[in-house]
N, C-alpha and C positions, 0 to 999 in steps of 0.2 A: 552380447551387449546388455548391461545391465538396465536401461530404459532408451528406447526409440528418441532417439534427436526429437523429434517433432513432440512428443512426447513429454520432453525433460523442456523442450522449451515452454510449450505451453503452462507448462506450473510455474515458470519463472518469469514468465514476462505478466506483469499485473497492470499495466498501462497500455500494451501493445496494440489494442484492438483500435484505441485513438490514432494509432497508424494506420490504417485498415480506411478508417471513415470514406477518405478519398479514393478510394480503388473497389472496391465493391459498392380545491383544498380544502380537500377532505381533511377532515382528522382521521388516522388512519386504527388500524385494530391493529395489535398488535399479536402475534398468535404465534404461539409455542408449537413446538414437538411438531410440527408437521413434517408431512413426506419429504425427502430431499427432491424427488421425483413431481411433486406437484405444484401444477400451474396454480402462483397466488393469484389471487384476486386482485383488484385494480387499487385498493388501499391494504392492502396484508402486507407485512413487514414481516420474512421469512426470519425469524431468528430458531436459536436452537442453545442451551445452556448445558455448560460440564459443573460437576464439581460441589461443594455445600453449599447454600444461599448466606448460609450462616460465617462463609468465610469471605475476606477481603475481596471485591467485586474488582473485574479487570474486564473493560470492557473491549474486544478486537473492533477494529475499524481499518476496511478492507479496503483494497489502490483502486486505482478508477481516473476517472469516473466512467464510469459503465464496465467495473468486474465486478467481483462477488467475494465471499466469505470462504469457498469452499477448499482452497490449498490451507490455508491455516486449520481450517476445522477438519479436514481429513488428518494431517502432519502433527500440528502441534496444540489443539486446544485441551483434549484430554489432560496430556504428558504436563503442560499448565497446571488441570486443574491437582494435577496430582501432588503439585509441590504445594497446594493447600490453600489456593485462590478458587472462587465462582466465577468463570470465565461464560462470559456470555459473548456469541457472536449473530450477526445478523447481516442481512444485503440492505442498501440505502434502497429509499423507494422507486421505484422506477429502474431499480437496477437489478443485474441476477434472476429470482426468485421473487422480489419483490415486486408483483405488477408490473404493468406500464405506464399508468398516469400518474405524471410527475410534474412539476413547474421546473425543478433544477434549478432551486437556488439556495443558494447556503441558508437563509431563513429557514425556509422548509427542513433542508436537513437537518437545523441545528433541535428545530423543534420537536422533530421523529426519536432524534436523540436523548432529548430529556423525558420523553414520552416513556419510554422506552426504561429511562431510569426509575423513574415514576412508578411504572406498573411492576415493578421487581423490588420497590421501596429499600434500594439503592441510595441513603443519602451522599455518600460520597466513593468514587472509584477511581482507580488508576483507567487511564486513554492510553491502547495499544496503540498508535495510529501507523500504518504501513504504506509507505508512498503516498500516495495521496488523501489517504486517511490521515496520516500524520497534519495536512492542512487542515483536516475535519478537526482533528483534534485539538488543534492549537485556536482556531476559533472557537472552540467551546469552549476550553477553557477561560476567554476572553471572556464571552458572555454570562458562564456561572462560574464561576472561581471557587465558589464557594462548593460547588459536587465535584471539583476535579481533587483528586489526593495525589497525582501524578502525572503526567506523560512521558510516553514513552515513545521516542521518533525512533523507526524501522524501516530504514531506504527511504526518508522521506523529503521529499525536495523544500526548501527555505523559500529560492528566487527562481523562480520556471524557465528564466528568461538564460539564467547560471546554467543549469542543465542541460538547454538545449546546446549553450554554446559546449558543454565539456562532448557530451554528445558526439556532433558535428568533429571536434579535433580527433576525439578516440577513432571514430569510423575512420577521419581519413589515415591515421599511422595504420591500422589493417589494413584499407582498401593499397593501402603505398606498399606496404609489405607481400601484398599480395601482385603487384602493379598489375591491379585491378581496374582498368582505366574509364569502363566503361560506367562503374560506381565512382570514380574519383568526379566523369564529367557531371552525374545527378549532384554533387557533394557540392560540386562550383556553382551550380545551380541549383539549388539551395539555401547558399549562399545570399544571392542575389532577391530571396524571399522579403515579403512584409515578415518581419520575425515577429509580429503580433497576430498574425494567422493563424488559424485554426489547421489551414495547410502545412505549414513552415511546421509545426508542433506535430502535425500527423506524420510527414515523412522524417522526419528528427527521430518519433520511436520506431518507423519502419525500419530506417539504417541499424538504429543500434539493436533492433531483432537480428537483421539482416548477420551485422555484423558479430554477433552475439558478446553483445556488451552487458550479458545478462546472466551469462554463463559462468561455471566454474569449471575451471581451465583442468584441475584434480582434485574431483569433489571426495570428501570422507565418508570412508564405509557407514558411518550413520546416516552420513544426505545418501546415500544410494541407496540405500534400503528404505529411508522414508519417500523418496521421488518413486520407488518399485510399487509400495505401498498405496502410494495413490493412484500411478497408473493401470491398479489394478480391482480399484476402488471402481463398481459398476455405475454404484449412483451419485459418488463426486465428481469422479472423473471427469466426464460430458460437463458437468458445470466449469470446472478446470480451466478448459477448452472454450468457454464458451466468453463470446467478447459483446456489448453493447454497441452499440452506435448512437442511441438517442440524448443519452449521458453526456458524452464528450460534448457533442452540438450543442447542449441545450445552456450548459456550464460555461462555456465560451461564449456565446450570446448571451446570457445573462448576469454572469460575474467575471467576463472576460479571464479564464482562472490562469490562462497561460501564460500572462503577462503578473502573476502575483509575487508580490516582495515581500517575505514575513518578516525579514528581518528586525527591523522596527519594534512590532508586536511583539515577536519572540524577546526583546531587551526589554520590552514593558513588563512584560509578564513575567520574567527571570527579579526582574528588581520589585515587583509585588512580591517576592517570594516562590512561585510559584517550580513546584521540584518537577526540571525536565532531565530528562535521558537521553540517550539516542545509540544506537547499535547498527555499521553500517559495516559491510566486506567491502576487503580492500581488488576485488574484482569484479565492484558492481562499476561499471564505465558511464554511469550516469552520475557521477560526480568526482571531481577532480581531489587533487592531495588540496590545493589550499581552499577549498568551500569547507574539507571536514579541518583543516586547523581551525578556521574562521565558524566553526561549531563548537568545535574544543574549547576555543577560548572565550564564548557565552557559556557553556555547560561547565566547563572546569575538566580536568583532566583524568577523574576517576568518575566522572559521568558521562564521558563520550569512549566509547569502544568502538576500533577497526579492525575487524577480524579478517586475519591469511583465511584462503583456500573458501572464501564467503562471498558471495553476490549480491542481487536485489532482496533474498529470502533469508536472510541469518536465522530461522526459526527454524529454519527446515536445513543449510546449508553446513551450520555450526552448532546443532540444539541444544546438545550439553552444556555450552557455553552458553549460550542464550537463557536457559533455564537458571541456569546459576549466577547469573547479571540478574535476573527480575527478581530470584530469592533475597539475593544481597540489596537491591537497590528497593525493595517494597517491604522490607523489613525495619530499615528506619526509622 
């Protein structure tokens, strides 16, 4: 077997640990090149930079809230900066590597973020944003329009509320498929959830772990040998694997994020001008065929990509393609 189930799922689920919740202002410094292995401090903002400073800045922003940076920056931040961008990645504060003292509110983050651009004297870059960085992203943009040169949405949810529901239908055609009954009665029950809960939202990504609506069904010899790659990786690995809890909570209690409709903002921001993208597989079960039409046709039809044999991670799932959408699309 080319990587352990448990394994290959871990690098694929970037939200999953919001599943988990239930069942188990300072100005910060911002500090380079540190150990992958070391505990930051309660304002350190773990980042780590590939690439020339001197070339177009692409900054990653990781899913969450409460993961980290580390499947992209093991898999693909190099192979990025190869194609001739300064890729910078980092964990949000309070998440990952970055500390623990956090307030968890988009403020804050939006502020670490420009901070962060600041100290690399960054006036403007392309926003990787993935899953739920992709909201990071699309908020910043809103606030400095003027530092964003792009974004780029990668498995990133619009409407949370869309989500859970595609979520929920995918689980149940497996759990039926499998007549899996004792999963179909949680499903019913589920169901019957406050669907503004922090609950309803935590068993939503358990199922679709459970269910692996995360997975690719027959991944390409290039995702197997980067998924190897990482599982083999001593000092990302364990970050890989490793899931927050105080992130989700604190997000939900203070920006209610599960119940967010971007849709709106994303039309503002499209008719400012503002150049988005988005690159989603057509095996990631976290969104249905008409959320990515209803993408395509804000983006335009040579600015949104569904890639076969692609999941939640098209970076790592499909790279060569992926590499060569960001050549093609940050060359304009």
């Amino acid at each position: 077997m080319w990587l352990k189930p448990s394994a290959r799922k871990s690098a694929q689920c970037l939200w999953v640990f919001s599943a988990l919740l239930l069942i188990w202002s300072a100005k910060p410094i911002l500090a380079q090149g540190l150990d992958p292995l070391s505990v930051a401090s309660p304002h350190v903002l773990y980042q780590r930079s590939f690439g020339n400073p001197t070339q177009p800045a692409v900054i990653y922003l990781h899913g969450g809230p409460g993961y980290n940076c580390s499947v992209f920056e093991a898999t693909a931040a190099q192979a990025l900066a190869d194609e001739g961008f300064f890729v910078l990645v980092y964990d949000r504060r309070g998440e990952g590597r970055s500390g623990t003292e956090a307030a968890y509110t988009f403020e804050e983050t939006l502020v670490d973020l420009n901070l962060l651009l600041e100290e690399h004297n960054i006036t403007q870059a392309t926003l990787l944003g993935h899953s739920f960085g992709g909201v990071v992203g699309l908020l910043f943009a809103d606030r400095h329009p003027e530092k964003v040169s792009a974004l780029v949405l990668v498995g990133a949810p619009i409407a949370l509320q869309e989500t859970f529901r595609t979520i929920i239908k995918n689980v149940r055609t497996r759990y039926e498929a499998k007549a899996d009954s004792v999963n179909l009665a949680y499903i019913r029950q589920l169901e019957q959830m406050d669907t503004t809960s922090l609950a309803y939202s935590s068993y939503c990504f358990l199922h679709a772990m459970q269910a692996g609506l995360y997975s690719v069904a027959e991944p390409t010899e290039e995702a197997k040998i980067l998924y190897e790659t990482l599982a083999n990786d001593s000092i990302l690995f364990p970050h890989a694997r490793a899931m927050g809890y105080a992130a989700p909570q604190g997000f939900w209690k203070n920006e209610t994020y599960t119940t967010l409709n971007l849709w709106p903002l994303l039309g503002s921001r499209l008719a400012d001008g503002l150049r988005v993208y988005g690159i989603y597989g057509k095996e990631d079960g976290l969104y249905s065929r008409a959320q990515i039409r209803r993408l395509e046709q804000h983006l335009g039809e040579t600015n949104l990509v569904n890639l076969d044999h692609c999941s939640h991670n098209p970076f790592v799932d499909q790279q060569p393609v992926f590499l060569a959408l960001m050549r093609g699309w940050l060359a304009q």
